[in-house]
mmCIF file as Biopython writes it, N, C-alpha, C and O atoms, coordinates in Angstrom:
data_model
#
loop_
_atom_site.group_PDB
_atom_site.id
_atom_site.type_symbol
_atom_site.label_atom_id
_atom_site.label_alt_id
_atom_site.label_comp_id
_atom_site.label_asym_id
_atom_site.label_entity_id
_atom_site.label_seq_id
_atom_site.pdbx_PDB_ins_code
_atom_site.Cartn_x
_atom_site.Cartn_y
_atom_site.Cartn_z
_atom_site.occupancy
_atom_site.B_iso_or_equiv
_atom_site.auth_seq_id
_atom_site.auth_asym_id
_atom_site.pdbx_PDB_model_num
ATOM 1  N N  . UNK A ? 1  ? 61.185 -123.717 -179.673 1.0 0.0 1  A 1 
ATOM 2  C CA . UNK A ? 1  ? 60.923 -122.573 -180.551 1.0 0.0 1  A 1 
ATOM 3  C C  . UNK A ? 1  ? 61.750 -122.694 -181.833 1.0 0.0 1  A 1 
ATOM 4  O O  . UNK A ? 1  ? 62.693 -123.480 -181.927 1.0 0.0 1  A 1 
ATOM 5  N N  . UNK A ? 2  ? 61.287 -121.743 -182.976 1.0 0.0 2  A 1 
ATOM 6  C CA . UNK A ? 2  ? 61.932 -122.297 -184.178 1.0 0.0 2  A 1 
ATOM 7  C C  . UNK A ? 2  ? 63.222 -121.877 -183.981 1.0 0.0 2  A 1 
ATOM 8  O O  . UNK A ? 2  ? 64.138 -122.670 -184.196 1.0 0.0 2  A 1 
ATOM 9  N N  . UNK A ? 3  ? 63.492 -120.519 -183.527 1.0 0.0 3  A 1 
ATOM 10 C CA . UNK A ? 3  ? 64.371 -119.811 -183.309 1.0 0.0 3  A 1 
ATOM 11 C C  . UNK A ? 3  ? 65.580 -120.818 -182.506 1.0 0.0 3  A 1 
ATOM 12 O O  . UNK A ? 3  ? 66.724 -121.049 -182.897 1.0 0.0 3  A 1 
ATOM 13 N N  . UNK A ? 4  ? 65.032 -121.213 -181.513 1.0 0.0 4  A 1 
ATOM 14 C CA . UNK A ? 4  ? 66.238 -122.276 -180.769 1.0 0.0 4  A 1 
ATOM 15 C C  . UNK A ? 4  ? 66.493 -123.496 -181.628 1.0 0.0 4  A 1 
ATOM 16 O O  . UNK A ? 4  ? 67.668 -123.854 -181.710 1.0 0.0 4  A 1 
ATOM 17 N N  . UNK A ? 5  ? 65.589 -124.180 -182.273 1.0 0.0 5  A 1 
ATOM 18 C CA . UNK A ? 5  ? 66.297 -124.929 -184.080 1.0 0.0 5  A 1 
ATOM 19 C C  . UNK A ? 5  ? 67.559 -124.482 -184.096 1.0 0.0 5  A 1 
ATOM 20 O O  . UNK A ? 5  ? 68.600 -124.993 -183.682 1.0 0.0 5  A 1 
ATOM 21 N N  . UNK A ? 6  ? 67.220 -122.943 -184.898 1.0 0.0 6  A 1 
ATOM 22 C CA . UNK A ? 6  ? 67.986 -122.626 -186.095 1.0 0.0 6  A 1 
ATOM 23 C C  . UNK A ? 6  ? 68.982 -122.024 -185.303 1.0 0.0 6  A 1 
ATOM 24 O O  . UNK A ? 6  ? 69.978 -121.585 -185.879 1.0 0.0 6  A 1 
ATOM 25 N N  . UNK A ? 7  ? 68.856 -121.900 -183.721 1.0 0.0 7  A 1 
ATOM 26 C CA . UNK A ? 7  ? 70.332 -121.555 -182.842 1.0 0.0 7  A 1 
ATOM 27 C C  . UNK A ? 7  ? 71.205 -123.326 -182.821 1.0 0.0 7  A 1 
ATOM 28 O O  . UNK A ? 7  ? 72.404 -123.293 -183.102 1.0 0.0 7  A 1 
ATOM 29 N N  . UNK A ? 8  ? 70.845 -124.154 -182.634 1.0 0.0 8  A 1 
ATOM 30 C CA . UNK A ? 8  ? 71.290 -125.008 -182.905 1.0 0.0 8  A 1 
ATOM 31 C C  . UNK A ? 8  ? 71.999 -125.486 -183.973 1.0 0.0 8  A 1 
ATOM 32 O O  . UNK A ? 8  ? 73.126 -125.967 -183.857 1.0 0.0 8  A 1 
ATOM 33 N N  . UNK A ? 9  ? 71.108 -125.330 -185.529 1.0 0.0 9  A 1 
ATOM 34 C CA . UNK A ? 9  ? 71.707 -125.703 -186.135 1.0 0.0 9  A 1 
ATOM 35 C C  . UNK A ? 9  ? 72.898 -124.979 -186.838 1.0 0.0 9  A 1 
ATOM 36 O O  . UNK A ? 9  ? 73.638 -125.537 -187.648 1.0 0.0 9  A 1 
ATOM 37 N N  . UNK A ? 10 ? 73.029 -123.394 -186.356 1.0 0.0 10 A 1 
ATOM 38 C CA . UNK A ? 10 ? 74.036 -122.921 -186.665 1.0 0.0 10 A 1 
ATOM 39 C C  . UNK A ? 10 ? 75.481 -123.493 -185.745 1.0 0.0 10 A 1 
ATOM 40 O O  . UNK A ? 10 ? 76.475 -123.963 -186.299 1.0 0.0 10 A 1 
ATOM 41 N N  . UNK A ? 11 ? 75.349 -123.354 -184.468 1.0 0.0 11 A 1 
ATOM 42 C CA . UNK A ? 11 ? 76.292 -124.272 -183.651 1.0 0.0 11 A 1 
ATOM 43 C C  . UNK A ? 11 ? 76.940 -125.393 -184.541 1.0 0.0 11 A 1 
ATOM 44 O O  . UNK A ? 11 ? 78.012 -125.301 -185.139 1.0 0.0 11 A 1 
ATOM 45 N N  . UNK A ? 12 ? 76.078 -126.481 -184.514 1.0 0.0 12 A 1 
ATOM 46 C CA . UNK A ? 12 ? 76.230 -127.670 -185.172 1.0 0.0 12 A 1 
ATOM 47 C C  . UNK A ? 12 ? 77.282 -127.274 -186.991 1.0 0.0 12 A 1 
ATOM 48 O O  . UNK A ? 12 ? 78.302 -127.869 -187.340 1.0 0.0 12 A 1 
ATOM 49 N N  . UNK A ? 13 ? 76.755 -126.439 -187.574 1.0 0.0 13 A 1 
ATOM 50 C CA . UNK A ? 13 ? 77.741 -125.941 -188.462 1.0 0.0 13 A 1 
ATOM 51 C C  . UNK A ? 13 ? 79.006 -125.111 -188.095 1.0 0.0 13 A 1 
ATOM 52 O O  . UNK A ? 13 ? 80.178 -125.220 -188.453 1.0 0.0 13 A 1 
ATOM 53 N N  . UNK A ? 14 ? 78.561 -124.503 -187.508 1.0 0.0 14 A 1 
ATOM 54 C CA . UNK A ? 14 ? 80.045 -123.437 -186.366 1.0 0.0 14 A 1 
ATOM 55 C C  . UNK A ? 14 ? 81.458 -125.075 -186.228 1.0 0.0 14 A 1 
ATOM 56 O O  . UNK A ? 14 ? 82.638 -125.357 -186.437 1.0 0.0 14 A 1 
ATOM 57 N N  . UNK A ? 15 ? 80.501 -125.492 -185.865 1.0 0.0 15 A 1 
ATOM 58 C CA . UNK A ? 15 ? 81.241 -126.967 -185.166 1.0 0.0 15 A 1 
ATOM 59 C C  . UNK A ? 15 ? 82.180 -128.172 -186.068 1.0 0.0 15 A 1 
ATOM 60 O O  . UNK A ? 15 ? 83.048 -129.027 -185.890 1.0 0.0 15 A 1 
ATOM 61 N N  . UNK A ? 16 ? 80.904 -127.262 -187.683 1.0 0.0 16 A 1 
ATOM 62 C CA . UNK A ? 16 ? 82.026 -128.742 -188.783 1.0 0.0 16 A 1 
ATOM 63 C C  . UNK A ? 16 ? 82.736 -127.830 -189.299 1.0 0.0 16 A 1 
ATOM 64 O O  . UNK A ? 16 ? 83.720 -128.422 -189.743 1.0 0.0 16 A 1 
ATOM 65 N N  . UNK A ? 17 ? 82.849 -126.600 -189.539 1.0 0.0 17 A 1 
ATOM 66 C CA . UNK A ? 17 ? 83.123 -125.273 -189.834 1.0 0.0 17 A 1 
ATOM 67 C C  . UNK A ? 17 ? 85.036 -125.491 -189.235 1.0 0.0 17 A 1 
ATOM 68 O O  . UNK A ? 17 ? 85.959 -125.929 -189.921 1.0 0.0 17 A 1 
ATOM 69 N N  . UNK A ? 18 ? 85.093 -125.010 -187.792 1.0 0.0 18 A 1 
ATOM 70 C CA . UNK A ? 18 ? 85.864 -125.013 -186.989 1.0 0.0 18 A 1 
ATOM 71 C C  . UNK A ? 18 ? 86.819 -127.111 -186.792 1.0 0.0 18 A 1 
ATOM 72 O O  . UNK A ? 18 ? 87.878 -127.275 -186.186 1.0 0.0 18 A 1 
ATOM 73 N N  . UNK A ? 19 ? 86.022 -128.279 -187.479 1.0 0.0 19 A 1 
ATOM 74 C CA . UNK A ? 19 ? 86.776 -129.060 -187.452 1.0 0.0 19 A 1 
ATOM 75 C C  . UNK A ? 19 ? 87.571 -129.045 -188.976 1.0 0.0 19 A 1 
ATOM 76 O O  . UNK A ? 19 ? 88.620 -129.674 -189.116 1.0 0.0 19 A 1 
ATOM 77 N N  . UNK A ? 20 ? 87.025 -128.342 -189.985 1.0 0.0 20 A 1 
ATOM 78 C CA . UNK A ? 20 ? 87.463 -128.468 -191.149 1.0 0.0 20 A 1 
ATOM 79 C C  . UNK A ? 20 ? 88.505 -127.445 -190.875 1.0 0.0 20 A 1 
ATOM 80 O O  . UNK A ? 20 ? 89.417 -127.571 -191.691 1.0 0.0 20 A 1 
ATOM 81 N N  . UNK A ? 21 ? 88.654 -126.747 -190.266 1.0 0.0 21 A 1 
ATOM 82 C CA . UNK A ? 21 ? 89.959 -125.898 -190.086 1.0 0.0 21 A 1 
ATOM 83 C C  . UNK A ? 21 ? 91.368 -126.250 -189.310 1.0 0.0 21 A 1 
ATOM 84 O O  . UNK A ? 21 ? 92.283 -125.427 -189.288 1.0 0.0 21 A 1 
#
């Protein structure tokens, strides 16, 4: 579903988000 995409690709940013910190 598109919705599970764009749950993903927020994760995936959450993720470079939280290593840049």
């Amino acid at each position: 579903k598109v919705n599970q995409i764009g749950s993903v690709t927020e994760s995936m940013q959450a993720c470079k988000l939280a290593q840049s910190n």
